[in-house]
N, C-alpha and C positions, 0 to 999 in steps of 0.2 A: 367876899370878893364879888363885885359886880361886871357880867360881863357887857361888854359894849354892844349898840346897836345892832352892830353887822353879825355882830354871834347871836344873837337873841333872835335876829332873823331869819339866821342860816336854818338855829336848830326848829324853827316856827316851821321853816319850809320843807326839811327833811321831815318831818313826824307827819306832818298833814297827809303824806302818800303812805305813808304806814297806816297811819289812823284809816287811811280808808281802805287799806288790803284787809287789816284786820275785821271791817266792818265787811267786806264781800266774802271771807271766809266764813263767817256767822252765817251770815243768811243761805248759804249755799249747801252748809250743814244743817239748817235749819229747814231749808227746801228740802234736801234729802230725807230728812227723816218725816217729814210730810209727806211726800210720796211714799216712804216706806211701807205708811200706815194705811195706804187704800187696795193694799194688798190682801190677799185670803187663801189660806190653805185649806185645800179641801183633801182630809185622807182618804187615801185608796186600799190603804188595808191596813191591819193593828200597824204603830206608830209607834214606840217610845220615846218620851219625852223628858227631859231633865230639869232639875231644880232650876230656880230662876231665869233672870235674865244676864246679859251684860258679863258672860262667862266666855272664854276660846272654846280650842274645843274638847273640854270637861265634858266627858261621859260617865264620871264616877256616881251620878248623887240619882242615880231616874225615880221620878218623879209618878209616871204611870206608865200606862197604855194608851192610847188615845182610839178609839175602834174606827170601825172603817164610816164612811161617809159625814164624819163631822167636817166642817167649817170654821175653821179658828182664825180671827182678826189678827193681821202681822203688826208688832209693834214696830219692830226695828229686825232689817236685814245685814250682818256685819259680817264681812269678808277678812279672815284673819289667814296668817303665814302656810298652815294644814289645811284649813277646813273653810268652811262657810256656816255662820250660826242664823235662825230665823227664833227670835224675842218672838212669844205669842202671847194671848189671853186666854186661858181658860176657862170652859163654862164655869166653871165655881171661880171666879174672877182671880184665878191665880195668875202668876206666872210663870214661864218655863219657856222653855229652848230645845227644839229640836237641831242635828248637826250634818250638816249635810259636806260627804265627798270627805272624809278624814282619810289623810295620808296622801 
């Protein structure tokens, strides 16, 4: 079934403003997590840290200790429903999550 002109136009001109919401959401998440990453934590005193990243907020799996005065690179800061998680790098280039504010 071929649709006629006027529909082939309609649906041309309705997707066009979509196509570009969806392209300003990309970049916008994309900025964010760019910023995320010029962030630094620096400990003020022992730390426990958890397995991975990209977790809520999971405090089952800890990962170590972190001691007082390191510097750890933020990956990504992710504000979830309980808590707030901060994605780090590990001097031995792991990764893991500290959770900040549960409950």
């Amino acid at each position: 079934m071929r649709l006629p002109n006027r529909s082939k136009a309609a649906v041309v001109i309705t997707s066009i403003p979509l196509v570009l919401l969806a392209v300003v959401a990309v970049l916008l998440l994309a900025d964010d997590v760019r910023r995320d990453r010029t962030h630094t934590v620096t400990v003020g005193e022992g730390t426990p840290v958890f397995a991975g990243g990209e977790h809520n907020c999971d405090t089952r799996q800890r990962t170590a200790i972190v001691q007082r005065s390191f510097v750890l690179p933020v990956r990504r800061i992710r504000y979830w429903k309980d808590c707030a998680t901060v994605d780090m790098n590990l001097p031995d280039h792991g990764l893991a999550h500290f959770v900040v504010g549960v409950g």
